[in-house]
C-alpha positions in Angstrom: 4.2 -111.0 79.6 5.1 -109.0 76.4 8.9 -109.0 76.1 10.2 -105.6 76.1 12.0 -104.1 72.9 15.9 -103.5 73.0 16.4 -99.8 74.4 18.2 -98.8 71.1 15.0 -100.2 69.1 12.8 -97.9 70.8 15.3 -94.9 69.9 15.6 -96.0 66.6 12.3 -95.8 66.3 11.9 -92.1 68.0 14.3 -91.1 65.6 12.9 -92.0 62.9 9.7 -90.6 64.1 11.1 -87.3 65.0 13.1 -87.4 61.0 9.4 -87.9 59.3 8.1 -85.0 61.3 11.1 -82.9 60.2 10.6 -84.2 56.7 7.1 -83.2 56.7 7.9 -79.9 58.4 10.5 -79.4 55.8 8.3 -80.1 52.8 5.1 -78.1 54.1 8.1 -75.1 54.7 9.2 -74.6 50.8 5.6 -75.1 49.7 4.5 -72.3 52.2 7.2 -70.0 50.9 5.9 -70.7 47.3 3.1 -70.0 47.8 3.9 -66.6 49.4 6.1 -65.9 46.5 3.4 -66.6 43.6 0.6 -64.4 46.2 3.3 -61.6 46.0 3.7 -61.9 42.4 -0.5 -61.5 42.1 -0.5 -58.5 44.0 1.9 -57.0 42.0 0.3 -57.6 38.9 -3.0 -56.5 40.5 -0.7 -53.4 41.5 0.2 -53.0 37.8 -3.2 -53.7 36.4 -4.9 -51.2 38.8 -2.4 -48.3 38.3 -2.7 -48.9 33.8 -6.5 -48.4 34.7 -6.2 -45.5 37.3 -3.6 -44.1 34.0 -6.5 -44.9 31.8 -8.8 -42.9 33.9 -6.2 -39.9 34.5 -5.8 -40.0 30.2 -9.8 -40.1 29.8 -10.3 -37.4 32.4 -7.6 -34.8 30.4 -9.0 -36.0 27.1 -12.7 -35.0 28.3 -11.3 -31.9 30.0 -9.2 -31.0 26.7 -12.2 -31.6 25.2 -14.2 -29.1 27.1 -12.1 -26.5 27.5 -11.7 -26.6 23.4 -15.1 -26.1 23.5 -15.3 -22.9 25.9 -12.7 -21.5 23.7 -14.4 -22.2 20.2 -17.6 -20.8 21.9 -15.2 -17.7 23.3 -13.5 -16.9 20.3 -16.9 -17.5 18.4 -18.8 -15.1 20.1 -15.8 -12.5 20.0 -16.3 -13.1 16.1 -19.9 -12.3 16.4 -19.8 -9.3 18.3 -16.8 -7.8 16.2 -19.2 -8.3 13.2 -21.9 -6.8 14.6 -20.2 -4.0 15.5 -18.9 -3.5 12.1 -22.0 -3.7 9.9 -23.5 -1.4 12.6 -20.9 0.9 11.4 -21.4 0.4 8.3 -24.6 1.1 8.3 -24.2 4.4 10.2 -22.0 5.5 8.0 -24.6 5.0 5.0 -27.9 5.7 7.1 -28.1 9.8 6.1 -28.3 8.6 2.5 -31.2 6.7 3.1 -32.7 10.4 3.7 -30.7 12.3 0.8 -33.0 14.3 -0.6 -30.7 15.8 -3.0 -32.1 13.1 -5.6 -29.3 11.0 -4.3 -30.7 8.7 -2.0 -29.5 5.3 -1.4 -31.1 2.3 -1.7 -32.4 0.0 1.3 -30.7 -3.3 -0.1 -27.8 -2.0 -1.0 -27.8 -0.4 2.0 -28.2 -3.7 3.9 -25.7 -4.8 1.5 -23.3 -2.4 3.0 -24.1 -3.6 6.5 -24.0 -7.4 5.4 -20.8 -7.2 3.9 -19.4 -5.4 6.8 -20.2 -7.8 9.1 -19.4 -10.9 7.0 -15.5 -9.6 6.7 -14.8 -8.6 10.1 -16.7 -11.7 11.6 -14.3 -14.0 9.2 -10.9 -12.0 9.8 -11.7 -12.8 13.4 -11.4 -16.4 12.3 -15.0 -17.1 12.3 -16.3 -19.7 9.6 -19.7 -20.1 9.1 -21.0 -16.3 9.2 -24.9 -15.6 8.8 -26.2 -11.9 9.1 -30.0 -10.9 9.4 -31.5 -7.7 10.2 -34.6 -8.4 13.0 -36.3 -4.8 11.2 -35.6 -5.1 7.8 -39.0 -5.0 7.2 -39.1 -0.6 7.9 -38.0 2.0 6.0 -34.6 2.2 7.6 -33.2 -0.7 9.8 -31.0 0.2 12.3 -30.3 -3.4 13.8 -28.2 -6.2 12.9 -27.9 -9.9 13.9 -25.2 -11.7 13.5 -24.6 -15.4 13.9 -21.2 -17.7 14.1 -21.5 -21.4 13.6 -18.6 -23.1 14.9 -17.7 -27.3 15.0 -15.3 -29.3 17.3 -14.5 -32.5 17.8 -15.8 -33.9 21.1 -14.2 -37.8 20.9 -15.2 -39.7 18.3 -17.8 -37.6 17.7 -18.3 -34.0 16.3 -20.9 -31.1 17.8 -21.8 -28.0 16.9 -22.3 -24.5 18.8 -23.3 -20.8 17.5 -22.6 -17.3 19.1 -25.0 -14.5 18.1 -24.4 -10.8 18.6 -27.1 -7.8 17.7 -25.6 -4.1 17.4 -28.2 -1.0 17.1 -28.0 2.5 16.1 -29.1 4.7 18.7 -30.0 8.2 19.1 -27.2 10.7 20.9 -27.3 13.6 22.4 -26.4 16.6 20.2 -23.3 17.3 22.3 -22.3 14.0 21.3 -22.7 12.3 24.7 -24.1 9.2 25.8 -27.8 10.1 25.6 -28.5 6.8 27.6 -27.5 5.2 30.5 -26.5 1.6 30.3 -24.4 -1.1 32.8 -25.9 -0.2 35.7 -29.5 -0.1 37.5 -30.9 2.6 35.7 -31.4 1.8 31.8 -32.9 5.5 30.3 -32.2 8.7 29.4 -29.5 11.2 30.6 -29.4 14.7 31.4 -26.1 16.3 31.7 -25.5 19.3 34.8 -21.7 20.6 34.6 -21.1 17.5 31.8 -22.2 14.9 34.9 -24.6 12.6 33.6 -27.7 11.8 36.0 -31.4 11.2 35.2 -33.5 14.2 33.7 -35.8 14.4 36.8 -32.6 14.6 39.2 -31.4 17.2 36.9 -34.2 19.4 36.6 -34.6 19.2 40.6 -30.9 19.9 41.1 -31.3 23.2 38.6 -34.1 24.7 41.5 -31.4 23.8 44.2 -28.5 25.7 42.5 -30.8 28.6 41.6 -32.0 28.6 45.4 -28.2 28.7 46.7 -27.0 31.1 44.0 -29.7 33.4 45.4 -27.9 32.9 48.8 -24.9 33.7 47.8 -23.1 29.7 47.3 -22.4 28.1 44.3 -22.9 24.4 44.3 -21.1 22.2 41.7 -21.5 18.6 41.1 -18.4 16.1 40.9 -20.4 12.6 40.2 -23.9 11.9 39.0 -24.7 8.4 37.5 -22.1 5.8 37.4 -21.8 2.3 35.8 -20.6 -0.8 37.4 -17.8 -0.8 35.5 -17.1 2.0 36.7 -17.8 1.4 40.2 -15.6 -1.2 39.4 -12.4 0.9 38.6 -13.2 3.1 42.2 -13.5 -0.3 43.9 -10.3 -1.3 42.9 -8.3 1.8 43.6 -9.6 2.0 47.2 -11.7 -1.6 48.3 -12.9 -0.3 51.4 -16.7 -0.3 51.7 -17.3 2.3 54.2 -16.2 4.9 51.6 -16.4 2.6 48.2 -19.1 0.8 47.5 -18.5 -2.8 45.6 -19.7 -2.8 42.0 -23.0 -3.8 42.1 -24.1 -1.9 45.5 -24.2 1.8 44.4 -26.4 3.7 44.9 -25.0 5.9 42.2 -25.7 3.2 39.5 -29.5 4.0 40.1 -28.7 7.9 38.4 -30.5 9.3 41.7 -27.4 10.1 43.6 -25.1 13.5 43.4 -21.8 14.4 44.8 -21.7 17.8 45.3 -19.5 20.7 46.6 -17.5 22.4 47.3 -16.8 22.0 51.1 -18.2 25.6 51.4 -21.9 24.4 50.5 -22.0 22.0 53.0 -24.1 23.5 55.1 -26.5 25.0 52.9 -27.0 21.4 51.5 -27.5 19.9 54.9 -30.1 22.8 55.8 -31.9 23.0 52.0 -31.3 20.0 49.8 -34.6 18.6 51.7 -37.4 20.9 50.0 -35.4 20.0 46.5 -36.1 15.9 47.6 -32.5 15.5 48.4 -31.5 14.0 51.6 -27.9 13.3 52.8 -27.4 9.8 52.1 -24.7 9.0 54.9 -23.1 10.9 57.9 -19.7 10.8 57.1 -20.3 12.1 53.7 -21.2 15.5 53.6 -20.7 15.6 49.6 -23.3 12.4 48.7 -27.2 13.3 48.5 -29.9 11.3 46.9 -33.5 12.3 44.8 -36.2 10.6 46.9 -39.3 11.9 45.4 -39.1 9.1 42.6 -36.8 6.5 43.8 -35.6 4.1 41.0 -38.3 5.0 39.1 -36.7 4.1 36.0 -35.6 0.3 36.8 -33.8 -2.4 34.4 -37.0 -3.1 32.3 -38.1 -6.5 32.2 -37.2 -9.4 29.5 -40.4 -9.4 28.0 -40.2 -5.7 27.4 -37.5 -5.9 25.3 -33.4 -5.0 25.7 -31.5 -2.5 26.8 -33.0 0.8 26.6 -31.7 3.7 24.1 -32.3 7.1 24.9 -31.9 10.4 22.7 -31.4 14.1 23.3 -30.2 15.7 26.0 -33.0 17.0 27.8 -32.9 20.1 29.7 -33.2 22.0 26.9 -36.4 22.7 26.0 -37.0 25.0 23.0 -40.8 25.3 23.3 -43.2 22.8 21.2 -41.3 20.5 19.7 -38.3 22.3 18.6 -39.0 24.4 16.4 -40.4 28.2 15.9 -43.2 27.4 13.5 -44.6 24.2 11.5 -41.9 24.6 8.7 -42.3 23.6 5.4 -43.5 20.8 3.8 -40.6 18.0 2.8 -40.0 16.9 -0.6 -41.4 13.1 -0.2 -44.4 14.3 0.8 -46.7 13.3 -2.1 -48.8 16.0 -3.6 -52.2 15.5 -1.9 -50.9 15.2 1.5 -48.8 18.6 1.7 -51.7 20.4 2.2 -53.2 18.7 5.5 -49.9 18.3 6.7 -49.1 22.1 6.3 -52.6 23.0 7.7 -52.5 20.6 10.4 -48.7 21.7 11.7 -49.7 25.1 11.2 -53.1 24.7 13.2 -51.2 23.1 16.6 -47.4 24.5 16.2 -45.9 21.2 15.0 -42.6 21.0 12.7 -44.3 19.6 9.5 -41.3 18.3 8.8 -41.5 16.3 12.2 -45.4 15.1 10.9 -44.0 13.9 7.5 -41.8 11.7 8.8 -44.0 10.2 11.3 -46.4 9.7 8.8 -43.7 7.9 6.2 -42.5 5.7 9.4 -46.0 4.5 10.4 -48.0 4.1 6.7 -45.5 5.1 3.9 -48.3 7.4 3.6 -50.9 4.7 2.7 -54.4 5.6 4.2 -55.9 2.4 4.4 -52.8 0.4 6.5 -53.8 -1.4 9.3 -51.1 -2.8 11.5 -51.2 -6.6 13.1 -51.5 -4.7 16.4 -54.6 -3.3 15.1 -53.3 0.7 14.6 -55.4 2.2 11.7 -54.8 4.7 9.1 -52.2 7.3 7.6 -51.4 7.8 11.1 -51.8 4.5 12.8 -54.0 5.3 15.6 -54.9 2.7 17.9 -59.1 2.4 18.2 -58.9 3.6 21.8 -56.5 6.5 21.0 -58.6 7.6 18.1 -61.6 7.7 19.6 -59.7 9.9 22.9 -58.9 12.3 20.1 -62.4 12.3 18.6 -61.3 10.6 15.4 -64.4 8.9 14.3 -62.7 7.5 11.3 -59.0 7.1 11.1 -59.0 6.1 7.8 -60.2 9.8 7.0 -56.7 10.9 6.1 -57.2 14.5 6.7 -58.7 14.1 10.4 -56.3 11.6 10.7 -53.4 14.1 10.0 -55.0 17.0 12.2 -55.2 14.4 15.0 -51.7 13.4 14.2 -50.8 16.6 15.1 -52.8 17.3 17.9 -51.6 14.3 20.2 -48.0 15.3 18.8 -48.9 19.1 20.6 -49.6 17.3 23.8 -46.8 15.0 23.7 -44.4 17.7 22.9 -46.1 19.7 25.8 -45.8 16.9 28.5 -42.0 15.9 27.3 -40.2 18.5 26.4 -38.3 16.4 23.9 -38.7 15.5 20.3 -37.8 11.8 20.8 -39.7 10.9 24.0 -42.5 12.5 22.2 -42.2 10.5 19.5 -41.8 7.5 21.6 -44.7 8.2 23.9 -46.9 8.0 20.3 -45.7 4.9 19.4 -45.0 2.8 23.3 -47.7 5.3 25.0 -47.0 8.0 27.5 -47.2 6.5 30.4 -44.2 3.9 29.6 -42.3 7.1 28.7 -43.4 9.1 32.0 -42.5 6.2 34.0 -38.8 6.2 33.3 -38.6 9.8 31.3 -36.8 8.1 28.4 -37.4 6.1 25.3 -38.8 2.6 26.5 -37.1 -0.4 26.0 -38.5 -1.5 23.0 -36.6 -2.8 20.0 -39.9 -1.8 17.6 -39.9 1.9 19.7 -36.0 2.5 19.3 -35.9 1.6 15.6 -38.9 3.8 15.2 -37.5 7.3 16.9 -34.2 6.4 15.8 -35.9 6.7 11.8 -38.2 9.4 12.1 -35.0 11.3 13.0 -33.1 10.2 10.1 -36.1 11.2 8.0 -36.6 14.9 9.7 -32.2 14.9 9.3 -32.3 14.1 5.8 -34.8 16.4 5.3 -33.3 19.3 6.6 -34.4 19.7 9.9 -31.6 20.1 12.7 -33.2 17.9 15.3 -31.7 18.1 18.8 -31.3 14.5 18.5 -30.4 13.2 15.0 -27.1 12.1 15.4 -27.0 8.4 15.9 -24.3 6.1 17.7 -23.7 2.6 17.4 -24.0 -0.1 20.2 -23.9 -3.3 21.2 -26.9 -4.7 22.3 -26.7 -8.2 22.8 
């Protein structure tokens, strides 16, 4: 048998059991709390590094947004530049465009009448803080240009790195009316020609069917007067804003007015005279609860926003509705001075032979060949009077580079157009684009070759004396 140990051995020994386990509690406690500390310290600096990168990240965005929004506004005030300069060698070249036509021996000539235009543009572009500045005229090539490009080349800094960007703006001169109002309509859906009715615009074939409905209620006893014809969007934009309430405003955009169909008309007395005859005129009441709007039907929007390929914006001229017989004038007139000698003759006979302003034949002539009878065109037009193979041989033209038959059938299609038109400048149009382009819209196509080419032709017959109904010009912005 073992001998037992002493009681106070064995407590001894518990003791100094339980003092280890302490001990080693006690060490394993401080280490723990250590190591919490230095884990807290780690997330911190993790805290601190992520928040300098998501800084970083905050600075890079602004930098890059900074960036771009220096951008939009060099490309903003760029183009501003552009279109200001545009605007001013158009001006300065309608201020100098009669003296392309002086016939007084005066005349001024086509570079430094470009010249005139150039420097124009070049100044006003570079007072409105443009730099780089390049002007170019896309007709400069015919007897009187009447557009004008021009260009701004701006640079920022995009980072480290530097780009580029250019703004380009073309301005036009356009035929007016002779009242002096807008002889086109533009901003809305209908891009063409405008007749006026109580000085409200509206298109020609709108106008000439709302001259048999007034004649019809005059001869009943009511006088029918027209408040609104063809609006903009802009400014369906300005009625919009006053009252924004659709079911008597229509938003910018959604008017029917915009299309040049549509007609208020009035006063409250004609009401019902307009609900019981606009119909056999092709006007119908557009909408219950306005007794005052009615809409042309017969040709609906038959004058469209033309297509890109087609060209810009169209210009108009004249005011039609006026129609003074022929093409304007009593009898052919007399031959003008840059006529050269061996073609005043079959111009004279030829305008006195069909009624047709020789004047008006001399200058069509000078616009299409300079009066050279062998020109071809890259289109394939032949001749003093650039007839087209097709057209010549409708006109029984068996040689278009016979000058002399060429003039007589000049002036013989000129007759017809002038018949089917009414109008010196969609005449004139209709020769060069073709009739049926005019007679789909009833206004001068939009064609930058056809616009530059009526716009001349009446400089030509203006600076040769003849008061055209159209041959005052106006200056626009066209893109």
């Amino acid at each position: 048998m073992k001998p037992s140990r002493p009681r106070g051995c064995h407590d001894r020994a518990e003791s100094l059991r339980r003092w280890r386990a302490r001990r080693r509690a006690g060490a394993a406690g401080p280490t723990t709390r250590a190591s919490i500390a230095r884990g807290a310290r780690d997330q911190d600096g993790q805290a601190v590094v992520l928040l300098v990168g998501a800084m970083a990240a905050v600075l890079a965005l602004a930098f890059a947004l900074g960036a771009v929004a220096r951008g939009i506004g060099t490309r903003s005030a760029a183009q501003r530049a552009a279109d200001i300069g545009a605007l001013a060698g158009a001006r300065a070249m309608h201020d100098a465009y009669p003296r392309l036509f002086d016939g007084a021996g005066h005349a001024l000539a086509k570079a430094r009448y470009l010249s005139l235009g150039r420097e124009a543009a070049m100044r006003a572009a570079r007072l409105s803080g443009a730099g780089r500045v390049e002007v170019a005229f896309p007709d400069a090539e015919t007897i009187a240009p009447v557009r004008i490009r021009v260009t701004v080349r701006e640079r920022f800094e995009l980072g480290s790195h530097g780009t580029g960007l250019h703004a380009t703006a073309e301005a036009e001169l356009v035929p007016t009316g002779a009242d002096g109002m807008p002889a086109f309509a533009t901003g809305g859906g209908y891009d063409g020609q405008l007749a006026y009715r109580q000085g409200t615009p509206m298109r020609p074939d709108v106008a000439r069917a709302f001259d048999r409905l007034a004649a019809a209620a005059r001869g009943d006893g009511v006088d029918v007067l027209v408040s609104s014809g063809f609006r903009s969007d802009a400014e369906q934009a300005v009625l919009w804003a006053r009252n924004p309430d659709p079911r008597w405003v229509a938003p910018p955009g959604r008017s029917l007015h915009r299309y040049g169909t549509e007609l208020d008309l009035g006063p409250p007395a004609a009401y019902a005279w307009l609900r019981a005859n606009a119909r056999r005129f092709h006007f119908v009441q557009r909408y219950s609860w306005e007794p005052w709007h009615f809409g042309f039907v017969l040709n609906a929007r038959s004058a469209p926003r033309a297509p890109a390929a087609e060209g810009s914006a169209t210009a108009g001229a004249g005011v039609p509705g006026r129609p003074t017989g022929g093409d304007g004038r009593a009898s052919g007139g007399a031959v003008p001075g840059f006529v050269p000698a061996r073609y005043a003759r079959p111009i004279a006979r030829a305008a006195q032979r069909h009624n047709v302003s020789a004047t008006l034949l001399a200058a069509q002539i000078h616009a299409e060949s300079g009066f050279n009878p062998f020109a071809r065109s890259t289109a394939g037009a032949q001749g003093i009077a650039q007839f087209m193979p097709a057209t010549a041989r409708a006109y029984g033209l068996a040689d278009p580079y016979d000058a002399g038959s060429a003039i007589d059938a000049q002036a013989r299609m000129m007759r017809d157009l002038l018949r089917q038109f009414a109008s010196v400048p969609l005449a004139l149009a209709a020769y060069n684009a073709g009739p049926a382009r005019v007679a789909a819209c009833f206004c001068i196509p939009p064609i930058s070759e056809t616009r530059g080419y009526v716009a001349r032709i009446l400089g030509l017959m203006g600076g040769a004396g003849d008061a055209s109904p159209a041959s005052s010009l106006a200056v626009r912005l066209v893109g």
